[in-house]
KEKE-3310 file (N, C-alpha, C; in steps of 0.2 Angstrom, whole numbers, plus 5000, padded with zeros to 4 digits):
npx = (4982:4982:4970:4971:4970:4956:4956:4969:4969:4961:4959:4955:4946:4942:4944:4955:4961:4973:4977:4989:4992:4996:4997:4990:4985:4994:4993:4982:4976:4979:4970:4957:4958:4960:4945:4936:4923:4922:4935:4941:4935:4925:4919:4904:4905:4917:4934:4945:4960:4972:4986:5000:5012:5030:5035:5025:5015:5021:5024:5012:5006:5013:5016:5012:5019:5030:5049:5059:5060:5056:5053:5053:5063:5075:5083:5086:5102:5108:5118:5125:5118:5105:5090:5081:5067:5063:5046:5040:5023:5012:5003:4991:4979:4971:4961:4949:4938:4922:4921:4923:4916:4913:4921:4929:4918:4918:4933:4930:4921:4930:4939:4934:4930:4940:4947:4948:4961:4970:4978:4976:4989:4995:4987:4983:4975:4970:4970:4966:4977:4974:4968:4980:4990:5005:5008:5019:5015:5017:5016:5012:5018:5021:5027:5021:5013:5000:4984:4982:4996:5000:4997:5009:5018:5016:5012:5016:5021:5015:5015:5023:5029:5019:5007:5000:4999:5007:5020:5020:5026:5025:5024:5026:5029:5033:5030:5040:5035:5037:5051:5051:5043:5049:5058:5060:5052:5059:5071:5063:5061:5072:5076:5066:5068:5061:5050:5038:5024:5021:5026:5037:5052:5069:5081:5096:5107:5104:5097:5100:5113:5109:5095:5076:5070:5080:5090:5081:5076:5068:5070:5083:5083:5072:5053:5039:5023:5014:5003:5001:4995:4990:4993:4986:4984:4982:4993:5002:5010:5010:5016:5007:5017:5015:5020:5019:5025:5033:5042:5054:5067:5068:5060:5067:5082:5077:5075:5088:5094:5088:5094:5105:5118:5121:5128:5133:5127:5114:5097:5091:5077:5075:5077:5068:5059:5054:5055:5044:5039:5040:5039:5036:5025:5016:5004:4992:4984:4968:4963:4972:4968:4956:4959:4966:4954:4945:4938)
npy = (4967:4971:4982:4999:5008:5018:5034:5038:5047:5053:5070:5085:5087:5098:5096:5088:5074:5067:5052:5044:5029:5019:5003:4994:4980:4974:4967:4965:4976:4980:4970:4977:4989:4986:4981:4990:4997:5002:5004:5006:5013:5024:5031:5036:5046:5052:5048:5037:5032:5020:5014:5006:5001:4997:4985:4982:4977:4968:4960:4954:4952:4944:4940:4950:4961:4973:4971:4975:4988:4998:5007:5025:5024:5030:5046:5056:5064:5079:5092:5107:5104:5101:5091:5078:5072:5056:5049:5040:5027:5015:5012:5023:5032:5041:5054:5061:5073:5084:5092:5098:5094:5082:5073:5077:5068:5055:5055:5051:5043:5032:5034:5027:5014:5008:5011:4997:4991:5001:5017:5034:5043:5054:5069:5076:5090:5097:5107:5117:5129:5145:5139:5131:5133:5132:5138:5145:5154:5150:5139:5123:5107:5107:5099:5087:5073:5069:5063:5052:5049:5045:5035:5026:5031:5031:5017:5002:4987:4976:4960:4961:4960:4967:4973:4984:4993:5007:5018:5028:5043:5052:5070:5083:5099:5114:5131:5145:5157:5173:5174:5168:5177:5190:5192:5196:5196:5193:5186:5177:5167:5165:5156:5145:5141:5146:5154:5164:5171:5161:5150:5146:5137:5143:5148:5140:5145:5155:5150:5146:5131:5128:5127:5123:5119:5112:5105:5093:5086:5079:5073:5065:5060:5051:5049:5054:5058:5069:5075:5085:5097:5112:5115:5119:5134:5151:5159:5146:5136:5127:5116:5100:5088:5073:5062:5049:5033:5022:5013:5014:5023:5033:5044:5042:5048:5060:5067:5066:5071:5085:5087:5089:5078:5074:5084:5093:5103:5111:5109:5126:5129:5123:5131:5140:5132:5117:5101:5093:5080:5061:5049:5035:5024:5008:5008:4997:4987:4988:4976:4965:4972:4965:4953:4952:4957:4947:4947)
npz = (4918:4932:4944:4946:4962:4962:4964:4965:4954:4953:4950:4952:4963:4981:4992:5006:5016:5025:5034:5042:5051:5066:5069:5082:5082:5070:5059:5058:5054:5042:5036:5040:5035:5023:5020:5023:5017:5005:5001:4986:4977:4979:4994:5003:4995:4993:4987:4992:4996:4999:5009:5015:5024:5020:5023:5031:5021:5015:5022:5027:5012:5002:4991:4982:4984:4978:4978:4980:4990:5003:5019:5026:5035:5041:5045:5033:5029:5025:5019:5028:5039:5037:5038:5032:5042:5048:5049:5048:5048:5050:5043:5028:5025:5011:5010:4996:4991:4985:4994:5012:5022:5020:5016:5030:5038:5034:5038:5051:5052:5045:5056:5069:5062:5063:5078:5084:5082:5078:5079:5075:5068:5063:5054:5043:5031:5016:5002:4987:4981:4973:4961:4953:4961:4973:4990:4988:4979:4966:4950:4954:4949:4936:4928:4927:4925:4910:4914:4903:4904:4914:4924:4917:4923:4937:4940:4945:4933:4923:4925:4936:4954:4965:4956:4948:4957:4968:4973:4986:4990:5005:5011:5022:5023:5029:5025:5027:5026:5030:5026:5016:5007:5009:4998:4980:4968:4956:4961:4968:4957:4953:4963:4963:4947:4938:4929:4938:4934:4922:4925:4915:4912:4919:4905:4905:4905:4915:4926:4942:4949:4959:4961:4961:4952:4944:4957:4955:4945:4932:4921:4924:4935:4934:4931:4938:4947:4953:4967:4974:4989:4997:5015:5031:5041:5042:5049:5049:5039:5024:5011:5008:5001:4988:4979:4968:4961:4950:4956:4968:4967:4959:4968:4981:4974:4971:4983:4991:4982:4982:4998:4996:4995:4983:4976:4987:4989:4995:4987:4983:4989:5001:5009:5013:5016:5027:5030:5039:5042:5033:5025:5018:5006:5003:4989:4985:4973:4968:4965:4974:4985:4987:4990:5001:5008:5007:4997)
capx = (4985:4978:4967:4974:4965:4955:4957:4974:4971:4953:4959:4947:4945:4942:4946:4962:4964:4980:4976:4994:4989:5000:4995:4990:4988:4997:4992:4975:4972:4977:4963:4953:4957:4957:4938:4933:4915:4922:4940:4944:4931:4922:4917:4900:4905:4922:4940:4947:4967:4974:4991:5003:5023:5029:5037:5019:5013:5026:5021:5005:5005:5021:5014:5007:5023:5037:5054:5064:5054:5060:5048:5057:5066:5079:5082:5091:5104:5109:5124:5122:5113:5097:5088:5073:5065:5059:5043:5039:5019:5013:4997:4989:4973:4969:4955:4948:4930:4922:4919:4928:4911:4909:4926:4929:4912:4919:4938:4927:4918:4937:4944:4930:4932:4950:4951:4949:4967:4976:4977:4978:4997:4997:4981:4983:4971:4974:4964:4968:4977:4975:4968:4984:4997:5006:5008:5025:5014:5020:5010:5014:5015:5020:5030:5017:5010:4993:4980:4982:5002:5001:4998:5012:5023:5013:5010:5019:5019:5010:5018:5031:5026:5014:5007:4995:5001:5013:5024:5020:5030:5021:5028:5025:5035:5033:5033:5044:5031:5040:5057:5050:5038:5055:5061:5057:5050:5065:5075:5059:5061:5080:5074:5063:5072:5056:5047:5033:5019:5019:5030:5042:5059:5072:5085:5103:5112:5101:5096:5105:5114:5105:5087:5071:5069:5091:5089:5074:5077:5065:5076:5088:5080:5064:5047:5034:5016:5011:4996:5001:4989:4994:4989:4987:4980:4983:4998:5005:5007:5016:5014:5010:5021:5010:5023:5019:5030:5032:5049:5055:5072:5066:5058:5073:5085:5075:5076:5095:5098:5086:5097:5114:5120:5125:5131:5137:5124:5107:5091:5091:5071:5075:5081:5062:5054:5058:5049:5042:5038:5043:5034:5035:5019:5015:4997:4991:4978:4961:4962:4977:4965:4949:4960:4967:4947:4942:4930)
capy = (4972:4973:4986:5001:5011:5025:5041:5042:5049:5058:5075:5090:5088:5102:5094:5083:5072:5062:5051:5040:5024:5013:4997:4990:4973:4978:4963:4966:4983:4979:4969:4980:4995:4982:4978:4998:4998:5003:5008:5005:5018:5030:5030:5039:5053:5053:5047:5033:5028:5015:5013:5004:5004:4994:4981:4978:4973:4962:4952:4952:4951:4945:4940:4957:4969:4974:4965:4982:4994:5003:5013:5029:5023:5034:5054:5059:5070:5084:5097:5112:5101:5099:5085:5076:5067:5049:5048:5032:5024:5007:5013:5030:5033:5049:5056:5066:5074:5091:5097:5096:5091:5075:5070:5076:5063:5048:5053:5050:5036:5027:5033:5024:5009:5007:5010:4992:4989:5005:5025:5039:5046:5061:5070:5083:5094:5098:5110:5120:5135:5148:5134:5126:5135:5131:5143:5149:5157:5146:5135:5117:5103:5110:5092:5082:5069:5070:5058:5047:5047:5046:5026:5022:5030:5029:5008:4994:4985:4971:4954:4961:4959:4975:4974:4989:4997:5012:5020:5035:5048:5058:5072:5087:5103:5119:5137:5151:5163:5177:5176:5171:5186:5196:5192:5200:5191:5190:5182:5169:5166:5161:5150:5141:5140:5147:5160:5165:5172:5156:5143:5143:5136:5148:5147:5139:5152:5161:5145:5140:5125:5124:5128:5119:5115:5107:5100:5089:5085:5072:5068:5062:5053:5047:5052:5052:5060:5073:5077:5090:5100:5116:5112:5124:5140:5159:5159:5142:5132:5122:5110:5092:5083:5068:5058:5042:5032:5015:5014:5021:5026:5043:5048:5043:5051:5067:5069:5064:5077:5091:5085:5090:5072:5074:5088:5096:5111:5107:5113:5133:5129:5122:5138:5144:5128:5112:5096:5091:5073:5060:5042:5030:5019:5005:5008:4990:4986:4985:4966:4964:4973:4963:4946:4952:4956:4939:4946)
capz = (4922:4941:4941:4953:4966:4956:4970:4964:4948:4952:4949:4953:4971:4985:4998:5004:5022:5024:5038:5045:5059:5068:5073:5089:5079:5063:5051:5057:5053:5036:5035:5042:5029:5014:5021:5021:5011:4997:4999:4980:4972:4985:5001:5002:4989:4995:4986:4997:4993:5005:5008:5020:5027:5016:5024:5034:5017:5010:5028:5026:5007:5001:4983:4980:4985:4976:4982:4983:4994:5010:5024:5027:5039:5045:5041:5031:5032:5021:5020:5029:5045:5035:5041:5032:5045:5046:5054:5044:5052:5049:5036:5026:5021:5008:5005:4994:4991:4983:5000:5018:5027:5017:5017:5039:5040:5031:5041:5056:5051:5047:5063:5072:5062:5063:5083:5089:5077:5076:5083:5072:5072:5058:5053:5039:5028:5013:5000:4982:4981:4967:4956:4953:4963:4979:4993:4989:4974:4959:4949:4954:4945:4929:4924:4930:4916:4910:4916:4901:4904:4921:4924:4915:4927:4944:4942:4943:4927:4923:4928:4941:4961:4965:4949:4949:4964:4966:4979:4988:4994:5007:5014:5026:5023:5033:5023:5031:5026:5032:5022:5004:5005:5008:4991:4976:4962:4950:4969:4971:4952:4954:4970:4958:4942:4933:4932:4942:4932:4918:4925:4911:4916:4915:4903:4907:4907:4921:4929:4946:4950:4965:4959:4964:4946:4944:4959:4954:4936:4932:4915:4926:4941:4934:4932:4947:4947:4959:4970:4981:4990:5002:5022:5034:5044:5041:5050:5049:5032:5020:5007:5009:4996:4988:4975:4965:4955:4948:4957:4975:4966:4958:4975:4984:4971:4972:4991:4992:4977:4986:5003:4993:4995:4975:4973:4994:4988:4993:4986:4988:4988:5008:5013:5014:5017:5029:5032:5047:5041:5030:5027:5010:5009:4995:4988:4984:4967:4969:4967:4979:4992:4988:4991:5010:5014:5005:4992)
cpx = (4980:4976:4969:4968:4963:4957:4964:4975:4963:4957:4954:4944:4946:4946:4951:4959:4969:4979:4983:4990:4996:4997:4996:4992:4988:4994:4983:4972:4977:4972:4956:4951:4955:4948:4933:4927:4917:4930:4944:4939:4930:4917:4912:4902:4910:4929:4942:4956:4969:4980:4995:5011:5026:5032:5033:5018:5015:5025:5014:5005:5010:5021:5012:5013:5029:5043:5059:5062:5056:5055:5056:5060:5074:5080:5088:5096:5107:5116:5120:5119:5107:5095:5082:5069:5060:5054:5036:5032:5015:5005:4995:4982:4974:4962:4953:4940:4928:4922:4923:4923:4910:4917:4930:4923:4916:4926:4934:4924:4925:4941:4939:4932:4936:4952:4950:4958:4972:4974:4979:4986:4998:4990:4981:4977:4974:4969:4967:4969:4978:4974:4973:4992:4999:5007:5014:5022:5014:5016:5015:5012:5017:5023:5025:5012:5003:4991:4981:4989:5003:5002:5004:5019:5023:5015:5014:5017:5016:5016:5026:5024:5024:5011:5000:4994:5007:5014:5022:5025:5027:5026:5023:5029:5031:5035:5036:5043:5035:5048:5056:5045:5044:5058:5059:5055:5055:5071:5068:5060:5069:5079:5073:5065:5067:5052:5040:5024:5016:5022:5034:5051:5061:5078:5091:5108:5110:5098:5100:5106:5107:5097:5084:5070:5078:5089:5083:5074:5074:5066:5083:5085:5076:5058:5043:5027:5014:5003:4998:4997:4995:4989:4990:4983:4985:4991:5004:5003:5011:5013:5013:5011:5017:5014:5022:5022:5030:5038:5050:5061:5072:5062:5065:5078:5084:5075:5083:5099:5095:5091:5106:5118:5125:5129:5136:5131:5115:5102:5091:5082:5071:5078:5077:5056:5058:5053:5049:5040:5038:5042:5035:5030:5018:5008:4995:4988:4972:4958:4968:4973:4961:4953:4961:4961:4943:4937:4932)
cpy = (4972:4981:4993:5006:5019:5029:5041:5047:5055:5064:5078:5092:5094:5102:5088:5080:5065:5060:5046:5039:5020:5007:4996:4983:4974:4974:4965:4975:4983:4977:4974:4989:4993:4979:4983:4995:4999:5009:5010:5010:5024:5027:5036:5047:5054:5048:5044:5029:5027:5013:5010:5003:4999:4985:4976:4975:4968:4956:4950:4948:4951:4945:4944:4963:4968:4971:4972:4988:4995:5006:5020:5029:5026:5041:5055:5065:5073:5088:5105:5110:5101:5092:5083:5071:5061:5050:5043:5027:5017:5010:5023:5028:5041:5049:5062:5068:5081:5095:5093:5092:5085:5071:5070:5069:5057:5048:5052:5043:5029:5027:5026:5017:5004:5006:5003:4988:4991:5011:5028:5041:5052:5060:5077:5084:5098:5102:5114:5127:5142:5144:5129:5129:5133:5136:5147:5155:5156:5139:5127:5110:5103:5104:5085:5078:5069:5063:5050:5044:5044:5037:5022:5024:5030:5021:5005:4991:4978:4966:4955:4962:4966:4976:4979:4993:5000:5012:5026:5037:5053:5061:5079:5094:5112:5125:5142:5157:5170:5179:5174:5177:5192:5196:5195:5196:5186:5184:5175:5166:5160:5154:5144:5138:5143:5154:5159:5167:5166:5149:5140:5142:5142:5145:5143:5140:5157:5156:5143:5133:5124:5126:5124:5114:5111:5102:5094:5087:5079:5068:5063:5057:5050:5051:5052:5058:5061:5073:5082:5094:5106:5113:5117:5129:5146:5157:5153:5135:5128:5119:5104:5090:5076:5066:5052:5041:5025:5010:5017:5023:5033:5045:5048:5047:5057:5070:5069:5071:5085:5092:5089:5085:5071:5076:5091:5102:5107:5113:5118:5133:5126:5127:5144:5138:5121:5106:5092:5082:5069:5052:5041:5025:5017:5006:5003:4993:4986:4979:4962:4965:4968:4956:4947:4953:4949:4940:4942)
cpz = (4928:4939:4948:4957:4963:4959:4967:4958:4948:4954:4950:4959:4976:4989:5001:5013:5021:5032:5039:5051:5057:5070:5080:5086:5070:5059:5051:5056:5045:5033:5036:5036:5022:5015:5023:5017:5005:4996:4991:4974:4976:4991:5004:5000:4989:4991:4992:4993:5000:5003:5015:5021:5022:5019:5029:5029:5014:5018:5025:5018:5002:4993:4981:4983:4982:4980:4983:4987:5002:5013:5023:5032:5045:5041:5039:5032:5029:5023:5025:5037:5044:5035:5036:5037:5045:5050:5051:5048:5047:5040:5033:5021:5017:5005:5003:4991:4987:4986:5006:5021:5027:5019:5027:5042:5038:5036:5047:5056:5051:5052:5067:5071:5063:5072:5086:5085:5075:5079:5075:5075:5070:5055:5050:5036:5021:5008:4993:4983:4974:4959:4957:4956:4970:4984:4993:4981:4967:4958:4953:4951:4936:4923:4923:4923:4914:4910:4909:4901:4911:4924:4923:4920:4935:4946:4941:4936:4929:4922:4932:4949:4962:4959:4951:4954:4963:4974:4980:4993:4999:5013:5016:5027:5025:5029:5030:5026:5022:5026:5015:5004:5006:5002:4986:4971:4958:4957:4966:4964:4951:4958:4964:4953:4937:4934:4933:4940:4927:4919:4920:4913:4912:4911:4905:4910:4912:4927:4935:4946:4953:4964:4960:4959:4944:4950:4959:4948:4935:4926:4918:4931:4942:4934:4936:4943:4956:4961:4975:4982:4996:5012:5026:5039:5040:5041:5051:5044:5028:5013:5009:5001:4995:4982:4973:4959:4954:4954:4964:4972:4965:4963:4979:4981:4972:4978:4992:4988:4982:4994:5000:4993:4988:4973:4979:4992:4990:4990:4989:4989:4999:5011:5014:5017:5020:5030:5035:5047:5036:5032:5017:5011:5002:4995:4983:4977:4970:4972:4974:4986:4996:4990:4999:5011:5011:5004:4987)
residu = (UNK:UNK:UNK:UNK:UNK:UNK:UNK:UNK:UNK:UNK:UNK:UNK:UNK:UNK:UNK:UNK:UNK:UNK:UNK:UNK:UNK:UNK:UNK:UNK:UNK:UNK:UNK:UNK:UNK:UNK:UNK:UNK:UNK:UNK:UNK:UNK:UNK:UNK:UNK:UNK:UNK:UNK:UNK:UNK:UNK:UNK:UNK:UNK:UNK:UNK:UNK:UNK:UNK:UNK:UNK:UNK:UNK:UNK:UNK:UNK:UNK:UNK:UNK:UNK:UNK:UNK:UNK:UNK:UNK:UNK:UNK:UNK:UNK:UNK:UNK:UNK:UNK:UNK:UNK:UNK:UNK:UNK:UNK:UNK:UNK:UNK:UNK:UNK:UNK:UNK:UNK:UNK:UNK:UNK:UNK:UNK:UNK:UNK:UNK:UNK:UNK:UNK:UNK:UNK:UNK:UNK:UNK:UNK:UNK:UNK:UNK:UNK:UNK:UNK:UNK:UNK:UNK:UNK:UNK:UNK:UNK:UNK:UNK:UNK:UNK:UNK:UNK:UNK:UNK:UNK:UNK:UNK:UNK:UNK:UNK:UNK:UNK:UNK:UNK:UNK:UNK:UNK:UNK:UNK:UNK:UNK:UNK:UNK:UNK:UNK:UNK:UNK:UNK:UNK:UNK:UNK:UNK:UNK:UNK:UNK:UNK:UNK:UNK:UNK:UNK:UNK:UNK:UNK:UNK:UNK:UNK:UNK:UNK:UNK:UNK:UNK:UNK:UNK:UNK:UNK:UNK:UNK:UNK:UNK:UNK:UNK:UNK:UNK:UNK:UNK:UNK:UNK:UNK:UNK:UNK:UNK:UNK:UNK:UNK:UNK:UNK:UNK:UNK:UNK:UNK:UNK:UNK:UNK:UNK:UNK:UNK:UNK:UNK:UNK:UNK:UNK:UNK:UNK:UNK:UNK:UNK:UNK:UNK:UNK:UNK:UNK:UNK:UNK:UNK:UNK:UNK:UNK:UNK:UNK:UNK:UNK:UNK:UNK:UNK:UNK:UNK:UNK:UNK:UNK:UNK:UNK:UNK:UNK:UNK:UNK:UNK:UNK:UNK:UNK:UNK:UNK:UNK:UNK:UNK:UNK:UNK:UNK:UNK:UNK:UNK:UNK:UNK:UNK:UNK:UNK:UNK:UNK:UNK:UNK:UNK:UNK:UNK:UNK:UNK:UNK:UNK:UNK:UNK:UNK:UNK:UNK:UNK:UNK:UNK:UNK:UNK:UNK:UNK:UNK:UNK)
# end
């Protein structure tokens, strides 16, 4: 088994940045990211995950990408006029560190490296809220596999093309602050499907169709492994959405069911939150990297 890029699974971290680049000269600013100092462990003190559109990689690296794999190429559209948008760019760096200063110094050091090859396009921040909660208040993550589960449903399996490399979902979603802090607890509870103080699903029979926990059911469309962080200022904030999976179908699944595509009902969880950006990126192996930079 190809061995995958450690940063997706270091837990523990302060500090997030989700750097999206376009290429100037595409093929070469993959090289150019696979030949980072150490994008396969840490990059002075820093979590370094390297990821790319996926259809640049299957050029660049045709024996190294899975054979069914999509960029985010067009927006979805939903019931109701809700839109997910495509804003699909040629590569993504994440990084993650215990502190912002270490990790804003290394995005500095890669912007640099990178501009004879590509621009930055999207430039988030990402950071812990309440330990382990998001900013609607509720823990997240509560399905989420533990560390020694996690691999088997992030990675590619051994003797299939990507072999140790997963698919990310990265996404961008905008809280509306203002109208979940109007709700009441037992209302934001409904929203969710769970409750709020322990994260225990609700019941059935108290459960909406349309809940965040229904529309999402990871018994039906797959498992994935989360990393979200919340991004933001005071008054303007959200989630970034962070999904890996072995598979793009249960990301795709879960966005199409969140959309109401399934059902005509979408996710009553977008009726407080919308998302401003929306990009699928293959995240190669270690050894898959080390061959594009020709160690």
């Amino acid at each position: 088994m190809e061995s995958p890029q450690s940063g997706i699974f270091a837990l523990g971290t302060a500090s997030h940045a989700y750097l999206e680049f376009d290429g100037r000269d595409r093929p070469g600013l993959v090289t150019a990211i696979a030949s980072l100092r150490e994008p396969r462990t840490t990059m002075g003190g820093v979590n370094l995950v390297a990821g790319f559109r996926p259809e640049l990689w299957r050029e660049v690296a045709p024996d190294d990408a899975p054979r069914s794999l999509d960029g985010f190429n067009a927006d979805i559209v939903g019931v109701d006029g809700f839109v997910m948008p495509a804003t699909q760019h040629d590569a993504v760096l994440w990084l993650s560190g215990s502190s912002y200063d270490v990790v804003f110094e290394t995005g500095r050091a890669v912007m640099a490296e990178l501009a004879s090859v590509g621009s930055m396009a999207e430039d988030m921040a990402g950071w812990p809220y309440m330990h382990d909660r998001d900013l609607t208040g509720f823990i997240d993550g509560t399905e989420n596999p533990t560390l020694i589960e996690a691999p088997g449903i992030a990675l590619v399996g051994e003797g299939k093309p990507g072999e140790g490399g997963t698919i990310l979902l990265l996404q961008k979603w905008e809280h509306d602050a203002v109208a979940w802090e109007s709700l009441s607890v037992e209302e934001q509870e409904l929203v969710m499907g769970r409750r709020k103080s322990d994260s225990e699903e609700l019941s059935d029979d108290v459960k909406p169709a349309d809940s965040h926990v229904a529309s999402n059911d990871q018994d039906q469309f797959g498992k994935i492994f989360r990393r979200n962080t919340p991004y933001g200022t005071i008054s303007n904030h959200g989630t970034t959405f962070v999904g890996f999976a072995s598979a793009q179908r249960p990301l795709a699944k879960m966005l199409e069911s969140m959309a109401g595509l399934a059902t005509g009902t979408r996710d009553a969880l977008t009726k407080y939150t919308r998302p401003l950006t929306g990009a699928y990126y293959f995240i190669p192996s270690n050894d898959a990297l080390q061959r594009i930079a020709g160690y």
